[in-house]
N, C-alpha and C positions, 0 to 999 in steps of 0.2 A: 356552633360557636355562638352561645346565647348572651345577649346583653341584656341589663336591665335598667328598667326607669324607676327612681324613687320620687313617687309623688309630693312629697312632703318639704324636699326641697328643687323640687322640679331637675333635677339633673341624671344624666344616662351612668354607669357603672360596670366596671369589668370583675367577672367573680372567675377564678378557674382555676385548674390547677394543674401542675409542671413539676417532673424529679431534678431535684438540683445536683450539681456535683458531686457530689457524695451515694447520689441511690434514692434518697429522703423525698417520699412524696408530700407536696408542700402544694397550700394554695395560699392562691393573689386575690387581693384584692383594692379595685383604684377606681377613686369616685372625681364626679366632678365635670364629668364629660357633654357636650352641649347635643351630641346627636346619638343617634344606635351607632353608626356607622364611625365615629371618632372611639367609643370606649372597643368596637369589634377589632378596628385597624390595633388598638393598643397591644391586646392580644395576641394578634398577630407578629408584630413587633418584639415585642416581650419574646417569646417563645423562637423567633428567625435570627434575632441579633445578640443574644445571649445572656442578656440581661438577667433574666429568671436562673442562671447556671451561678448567678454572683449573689443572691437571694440568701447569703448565709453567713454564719459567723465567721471574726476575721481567724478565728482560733481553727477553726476546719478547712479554710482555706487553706492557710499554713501549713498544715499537716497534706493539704494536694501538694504545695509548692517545694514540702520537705523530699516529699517519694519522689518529685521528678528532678530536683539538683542532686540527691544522694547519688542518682545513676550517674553526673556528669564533670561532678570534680573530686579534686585529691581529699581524702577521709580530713587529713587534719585542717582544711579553709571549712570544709564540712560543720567539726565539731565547732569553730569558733566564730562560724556565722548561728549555730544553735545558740552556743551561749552569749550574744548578744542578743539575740530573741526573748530566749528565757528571761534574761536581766532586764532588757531595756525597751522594751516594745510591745509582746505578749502581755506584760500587766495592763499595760494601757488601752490595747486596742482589740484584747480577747473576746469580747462579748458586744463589741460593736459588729455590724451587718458590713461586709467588705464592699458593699455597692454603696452602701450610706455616708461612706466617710467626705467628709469636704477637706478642703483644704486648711478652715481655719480651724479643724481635728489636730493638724499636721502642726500647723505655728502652735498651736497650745500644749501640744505633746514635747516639741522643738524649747518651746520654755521652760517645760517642766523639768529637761536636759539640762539647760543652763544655767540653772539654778544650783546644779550638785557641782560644777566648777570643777567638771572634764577639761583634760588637754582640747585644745580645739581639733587634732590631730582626732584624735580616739570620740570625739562628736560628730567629724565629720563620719566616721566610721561606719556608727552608729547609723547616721543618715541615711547613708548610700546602701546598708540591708535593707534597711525597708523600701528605701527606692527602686531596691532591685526587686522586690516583692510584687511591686504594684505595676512595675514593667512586665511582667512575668505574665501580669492579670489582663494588661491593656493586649499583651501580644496573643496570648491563647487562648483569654476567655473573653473579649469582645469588651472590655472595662471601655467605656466612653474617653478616659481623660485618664493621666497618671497625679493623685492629689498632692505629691513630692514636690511633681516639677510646680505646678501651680503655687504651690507652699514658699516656694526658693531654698536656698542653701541656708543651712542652721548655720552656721559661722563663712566668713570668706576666709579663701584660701591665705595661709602666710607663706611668704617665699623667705625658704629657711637658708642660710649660710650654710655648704657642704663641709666637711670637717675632712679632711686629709691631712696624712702626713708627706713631709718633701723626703728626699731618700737621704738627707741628713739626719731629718729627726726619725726615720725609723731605724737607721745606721746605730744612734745613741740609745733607741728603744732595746734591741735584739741586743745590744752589749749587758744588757740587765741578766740574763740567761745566761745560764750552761751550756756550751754546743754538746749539743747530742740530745739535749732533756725534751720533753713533751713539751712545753714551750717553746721553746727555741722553735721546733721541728713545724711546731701548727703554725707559728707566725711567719717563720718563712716561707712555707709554702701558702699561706693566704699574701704575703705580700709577692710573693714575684710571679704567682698565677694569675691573680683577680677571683678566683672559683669563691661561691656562697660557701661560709661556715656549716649548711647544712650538704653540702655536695663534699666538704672534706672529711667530714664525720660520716659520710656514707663511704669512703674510699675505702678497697681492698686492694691486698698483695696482687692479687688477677688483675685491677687499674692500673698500672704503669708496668709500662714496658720499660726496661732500665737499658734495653738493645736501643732501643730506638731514641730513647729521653723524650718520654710523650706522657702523660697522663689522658683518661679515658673517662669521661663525666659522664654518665648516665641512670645517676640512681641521686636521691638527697635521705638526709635524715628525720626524724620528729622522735619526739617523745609525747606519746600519746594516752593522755592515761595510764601514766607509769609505767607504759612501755614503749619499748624502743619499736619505729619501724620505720622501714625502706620503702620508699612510691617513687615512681619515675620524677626527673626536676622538674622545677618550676613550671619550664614550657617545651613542647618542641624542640625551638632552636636550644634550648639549653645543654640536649644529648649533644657531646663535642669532645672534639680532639685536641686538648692543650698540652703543646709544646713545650720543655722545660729545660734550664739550661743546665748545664753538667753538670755547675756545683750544688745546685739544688736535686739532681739525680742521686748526687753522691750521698748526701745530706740525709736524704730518704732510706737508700738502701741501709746506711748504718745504723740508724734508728733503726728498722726494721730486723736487722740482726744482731743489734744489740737488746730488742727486745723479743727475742724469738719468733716471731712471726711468719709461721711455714705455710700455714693452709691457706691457697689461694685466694677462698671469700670471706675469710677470718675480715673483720674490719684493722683498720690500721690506727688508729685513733680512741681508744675503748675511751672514753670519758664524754660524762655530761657536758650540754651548753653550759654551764654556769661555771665548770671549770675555767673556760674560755675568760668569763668575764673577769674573775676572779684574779687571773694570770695579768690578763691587760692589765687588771688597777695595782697590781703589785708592780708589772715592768714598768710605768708610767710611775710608780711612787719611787721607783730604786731612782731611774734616768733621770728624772723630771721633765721628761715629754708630757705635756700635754696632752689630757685621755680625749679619742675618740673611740666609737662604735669597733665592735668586730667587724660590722657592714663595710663601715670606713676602711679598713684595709682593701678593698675592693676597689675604693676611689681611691684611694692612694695609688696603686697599680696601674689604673686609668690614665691619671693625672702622669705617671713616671713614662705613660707610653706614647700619651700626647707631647709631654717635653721632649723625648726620643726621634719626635717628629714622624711617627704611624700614622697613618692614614685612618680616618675612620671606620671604613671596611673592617678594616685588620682587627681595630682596636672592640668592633662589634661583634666579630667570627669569635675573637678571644673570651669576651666576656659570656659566650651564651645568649646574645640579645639578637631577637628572632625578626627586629626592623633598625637597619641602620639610623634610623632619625632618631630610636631611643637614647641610642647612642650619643648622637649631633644635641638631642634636648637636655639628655641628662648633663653632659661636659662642654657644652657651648660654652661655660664662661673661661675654659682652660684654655681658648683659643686665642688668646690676643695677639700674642708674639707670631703666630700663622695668619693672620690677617697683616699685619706689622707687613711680612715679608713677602706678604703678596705683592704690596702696595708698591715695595723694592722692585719687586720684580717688572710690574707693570712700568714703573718709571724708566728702567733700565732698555727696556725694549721701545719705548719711546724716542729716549736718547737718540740709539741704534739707530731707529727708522731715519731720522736726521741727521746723523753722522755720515750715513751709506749717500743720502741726496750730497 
């Protein structure tokens, strides 16, 4: 492990060389050092903490961090963490050294974002890949520091108004429809389930038990590259048993035999998301309900089960949400009139304790 002295400006020097990530035999070299024994320790260092493995472009990196996420999530979060790379990241930081980047890389890349006058929604997006990049780099390949967090958040958080409807205004919505039509059928079963628009487009004749009035969640949809396909849901907890009531049973089965649907993994729903949209801005122009999300049928459902007075367990086994607090974070504001009655309750038992002495 040789060090050297350059006479010339009196200082010791580390020369050597280390295969980086990739295979690529690669040598170092770092000047500057006051003794043998500071540029030997460097080396040492370099080559045990891993430093010399980050020694490379941020574009080869990416391609480690591409081969080890491909293995770990769903194909379609896959293609659309690629294509925010490709677009928004890769130009900028391809030919930079992934150990060299600083933080103020990050705020000048972070401006260079702001400047195209993105949703803040679709900036922070953007953020949080790369962030997840550099966490990838700090956990496996020994990265000193993550230059994201250092950087801070490209936009702060906005806390958005949920949009639901109350089961008046979807009441007035569904009267826009045909009973029996492909409309009708998709919005009533998104509103009286809660299930993801891509979990009803995955539904087949084999999902629902018409014996039992259950629905069976265990597959979602995508369109991927012009083609259709099937990946297990969202998460975990999302594989589930929802419950359905008869006239929405009934609802189903006739749709389904009025549109011939015999073979059990036949889907039940053959239409694009966009059909979806298209239908909402048509029933919202006939009714004059005011348009929300496809999502939003989801919270509307929520919101119909918290006024029901369900408990949150319940209203979290239903939705597919794999920790009740999701649940408690996402619809904490639907709860007033259940705080309201607490407050009854507790007084009432007050009273009591006083009436009995």
């Amino acid at each position: 492990m040789p060090a050297y002295y350059d006479k010339k400006y009196n200082y010791w020097y580390a020369k050597f060389y280390y295969t980086d990530v990739t295979g690529v035999l690669r040598q170092k070299m770092k000047r500057g050092f006051q003794t043998q024994y500071d540029a030997q320790k460097y080396e040492v260092m370099f080559k045990e903490y891993g430093e010399a493995n980050l020694n490379i472009l941020f574009l080869e990196f990416y391609k480690l961090y591409y081969d080890d996420i491909s293995k770990r999530i769903k194909l379609s979060t896959l293609i659309t963490k690629d294509k925010i790379f490709e677009l928004h990241i890769l130009p900028y930081f391809e030919n930079m050294y992934i150990d060299k980047i600083r933080p103020i890389d990050i705020r000048n890349w972070q401006s260079s974002l702001l400047a195209k006058n993105y949703s803040n929604s679709y900036l922070r997006g953007i953020n949080v890949q790369l962030t997840a990049l550099f966490n990838f780099a700090v956990r496996f390949y020994g990265l000193a520091t993550n230059p994201c967090q250092m950087a801070g958040c490209i936009v702060k958080p906005e806390k958005k108004e949920m949009k639901f409807w109350t089961e008046t205004e979807y009441n007035n919505f569904i009267c826009a429809f045909e009973l029996g039509s492909l409309g009708h059928t998709i919005f009533e079963t998104l509103y009286w389930t809660g299930i993801r628009e891509g979990e009803l487009l995955a539904l087949t004749l084999n999902d629902i038990n018409f014996d039992k009035n259950i629905i069976t969640i265990n597959k979602t949809y995508h369109k991927i590259r012009g083609k259709s396909i099937i990946t297990p849901p969202k998460t975990p907890g999302s594989n589930r048993i929802v419950p359905i009531p008869v006239f929405l049973c009934n609802e189903l089965n006739n749709y389904i035999i009025k549109n011939k649907i015999t073979k059990p993994y036949d889907r039940i729903f053959k239409c694009r998301r966009t059909l979806l949209y298209e239908e909402m801005k048509r029933g919202c122009s006939i009714s004059g309900i005011k348009k929300i999300r496809i999502h939003d049928l989801r919270h509307s459902h929520a919101s119909l089960l918290i006024n029901l007075g369900f408990p949150p367990a319940v209203i979290a086994e239903r939705l597919g949400h794999e920790r009740i607090s999701t649940t408690l974070n996402t619809y904490s504001h639907f709860f007033p009139n259940q705080q309201a009655g607490l407050i009854r309750a507790l007084e009432e038992l007050n009273n009591a304790r006083f009436e009995d002495n």
